[in-house]
N, C-alpha and C positions, 0 to 999 in steps of 0.2 A: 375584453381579453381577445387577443388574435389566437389563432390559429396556432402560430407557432411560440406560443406562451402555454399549452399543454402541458401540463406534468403529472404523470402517475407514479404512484410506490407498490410494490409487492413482495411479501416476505413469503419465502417459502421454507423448507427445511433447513436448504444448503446454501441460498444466494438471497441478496438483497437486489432486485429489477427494479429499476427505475426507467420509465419511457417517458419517451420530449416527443413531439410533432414526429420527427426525423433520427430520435439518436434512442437507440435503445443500451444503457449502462447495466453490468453485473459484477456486483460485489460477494466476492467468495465470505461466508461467516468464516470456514474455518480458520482462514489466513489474515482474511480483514482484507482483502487484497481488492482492486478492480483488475478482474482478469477477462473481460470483454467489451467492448465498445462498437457497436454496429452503428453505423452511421448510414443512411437514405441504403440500406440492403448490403453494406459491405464491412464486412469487419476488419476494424483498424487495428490489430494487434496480433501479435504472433504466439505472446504468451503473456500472462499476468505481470502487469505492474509492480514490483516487487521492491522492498527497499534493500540497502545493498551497503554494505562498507567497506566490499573489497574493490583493490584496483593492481594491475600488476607492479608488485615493486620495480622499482628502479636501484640505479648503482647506491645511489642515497639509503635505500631499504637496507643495504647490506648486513648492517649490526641486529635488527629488529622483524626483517621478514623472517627469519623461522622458528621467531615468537608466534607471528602471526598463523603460517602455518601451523603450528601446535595448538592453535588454539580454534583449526577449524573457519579461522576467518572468512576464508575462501569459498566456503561450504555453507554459509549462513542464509537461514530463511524466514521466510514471516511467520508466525504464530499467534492466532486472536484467541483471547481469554473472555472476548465478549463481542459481540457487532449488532446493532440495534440500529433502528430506525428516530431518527434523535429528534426532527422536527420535518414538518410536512406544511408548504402555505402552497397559495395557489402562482408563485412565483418560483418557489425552490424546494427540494428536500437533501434531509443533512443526513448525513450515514455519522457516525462514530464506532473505532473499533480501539478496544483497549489490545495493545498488542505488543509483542515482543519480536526481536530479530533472535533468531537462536541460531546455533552450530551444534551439529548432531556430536551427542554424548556429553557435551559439554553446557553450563550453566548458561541462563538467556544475558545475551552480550548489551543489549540496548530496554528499553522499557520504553513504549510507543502511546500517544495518543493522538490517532490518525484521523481526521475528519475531511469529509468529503460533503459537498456542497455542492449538488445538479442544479444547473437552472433551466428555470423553463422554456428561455429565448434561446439557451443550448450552450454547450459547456459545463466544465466540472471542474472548483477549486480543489487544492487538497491542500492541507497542513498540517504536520508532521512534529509536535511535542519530545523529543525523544531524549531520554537521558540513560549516559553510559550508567551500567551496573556497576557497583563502586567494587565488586570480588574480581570485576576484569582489572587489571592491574598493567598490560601493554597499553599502549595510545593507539586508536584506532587509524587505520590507513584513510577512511575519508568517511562520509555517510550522503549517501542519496540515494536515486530511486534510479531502476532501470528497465527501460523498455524495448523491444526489440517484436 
């Protein structure tokens, strides 16, 4: 094993840490989210990694954006129903968080199963299960993930 094939896991109350040689990863429980990524002392992120289905309509939105807005589209967030520590080898560890995108007041818009995979040479997969709730009844404006 080198050096930079290190990988440790840590669960604490609120977060899942995970550290490489160089990169220190944290996964919020209650979001399921990765809302930090320090890499050789500097953190790469301004806010949580979040998933996202909004995007500004366009002249085409005309008939269905203020569906959208009614339905809080714009305001949608992440929600973990669970985030556990899924597997640990001496190459990788895997997060899984069972989770929802919701919109405040309103019923959860998506049903998630978000897995995250560090490795220990550095880097982190994510993949994202997600299927619309079948009581939303508009077609959603897009779905991904947004960083900033």
């Amino acid at each position: 094993m080198t050096p930079y094939s290190i990988i440790k896991c840590e669960e604490t109350e609120f977060d899942v840490v995970v550290t490489t040689a160089s990169t220190v990863y944290k996964v919020n429980k209650a979001k399921g989210v990765i809302y930090s990524i320090v890499d050789n002392g500097k953190e790469l992120l301004s806010s949580a990694i979040e998933p996202t289905i909004w995007r500004a309509p366009t002249d085409n939105d005309r008939n269905i954006k203020n569906t959208w807005f009614s339905h809080n589209f714009h305001r949608a967030g992440a929600k973990a129903y669970g985030c556990e520590i899924a597997e640990i080898t001496d190459k990788s560890v895997t997060v899984v968080a069972d989770m929802a995108l919701v919109a405040p007041v309103i019923m959860p818009i998506a049903k998630m199963k978000t897995t995250y995979t560090f490795y220990a040479e550095g880097g982190v997969s994510v993949t994202i299960d997600a299927k619309r709730c079948p009581e939303i009844k508009p077609p959603l404006p897009r779905f991904g993930v947004q960083f900033s």
